[in-house]
N, C-alpha and C positions, 0 to 999 in steps of 0.2 A: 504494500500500500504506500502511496505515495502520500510525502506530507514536508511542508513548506516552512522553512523557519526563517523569518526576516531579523536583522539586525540591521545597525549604524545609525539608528535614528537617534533624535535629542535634539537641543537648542541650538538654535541656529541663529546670527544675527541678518536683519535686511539686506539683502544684497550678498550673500554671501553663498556658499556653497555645501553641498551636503551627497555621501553617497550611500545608498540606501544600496543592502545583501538580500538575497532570496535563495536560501542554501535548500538546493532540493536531496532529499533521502529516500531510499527504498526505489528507486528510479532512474535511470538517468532522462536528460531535459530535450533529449535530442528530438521525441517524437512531442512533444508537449505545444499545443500554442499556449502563451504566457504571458500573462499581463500584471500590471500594477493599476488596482482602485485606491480610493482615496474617501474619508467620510470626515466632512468638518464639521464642530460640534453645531445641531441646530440646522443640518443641512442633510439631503439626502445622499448615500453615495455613489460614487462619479468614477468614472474611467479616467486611469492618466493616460496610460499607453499600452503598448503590448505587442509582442513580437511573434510571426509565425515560424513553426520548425522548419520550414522550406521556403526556398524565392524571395518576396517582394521585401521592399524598405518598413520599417516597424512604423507603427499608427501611434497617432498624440492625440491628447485634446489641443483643442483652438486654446485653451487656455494655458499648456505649458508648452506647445510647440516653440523652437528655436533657446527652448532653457532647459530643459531636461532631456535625455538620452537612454533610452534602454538597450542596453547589450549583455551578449551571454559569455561565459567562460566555459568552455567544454569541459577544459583539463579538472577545474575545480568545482564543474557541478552547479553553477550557481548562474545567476543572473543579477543583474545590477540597474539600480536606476540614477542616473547622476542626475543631480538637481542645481543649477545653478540660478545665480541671480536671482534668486527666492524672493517673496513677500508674503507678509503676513497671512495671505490669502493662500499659500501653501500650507498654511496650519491644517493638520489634519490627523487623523490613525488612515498611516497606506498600509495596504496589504497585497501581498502579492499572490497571485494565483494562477491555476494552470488546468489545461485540459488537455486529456490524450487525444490528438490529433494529427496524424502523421503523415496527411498527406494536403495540410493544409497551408495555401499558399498565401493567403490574407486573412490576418485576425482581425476580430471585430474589438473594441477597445471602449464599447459602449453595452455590450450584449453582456452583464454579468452573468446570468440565466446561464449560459454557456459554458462558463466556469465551474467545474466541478470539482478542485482541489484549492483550498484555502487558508493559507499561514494565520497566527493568531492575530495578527496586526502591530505594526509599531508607531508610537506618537514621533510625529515632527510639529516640532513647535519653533514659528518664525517669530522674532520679539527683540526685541533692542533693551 
């Protein structure tokens, strides 16, 4: 059984940088599409981005495109989301998740529904 455990989160000041782990176990990530949601307090949750096991460039929201980046580490099993340039409005518990899907060329980064593996969540908190 496959199961998700995110680190690196914590306090962050405005403007500055932050990079978020998703160490996957019991599986390796190769057949997996894989994504990072995000829930700020008072709001409902949202898709950041997410990467398919095959082909096309990885999907964002309108909201973090050209500040955050998701990519995978084979060797280590994990996936990453780097977050730069952050603001307050990145306050959030992100969670990363994932689904067997091995022949899928485009993940949806909106379709949580779809996600059927789920890490416990970690707080990012943007604040000066």
């Amino acid at each position: 059984q496959l199961q998700l455990v995110e680190s690196g989160g914590g306090l962050v000041q405005p403007g500055g940088s932050l990079t978020l782990s998703c160490a996957f176990s019991g599986s390796t990530l190769d057949y997996y599409a894989i994504g990072w949601f995000r829930q700020a307090p008072g709001k409902e949750r949202e898709g950041v981005s997410c990467i398919a096991p095959i082909g096309s460039d990885p999907n964002y929201a309108d909201s973090v495109k050209g500040r955050f980046v998701i990519y995978k580490d084979r060797d280590e099993n994990r996936v990453y989301l780097r977050m730069n340039t952050v603001t307050p409005e990145d306050t959030a518990v992100y969670y990363c998740v994932a689904e067997w899907e091995p022949y899928l060329t485009i993940c949806s980064v909106s379709d949580q529904g779809r996600y059927k593996f789920w890490g416990q969540g970690i707080q990012v908190t943007v604040s000066s």
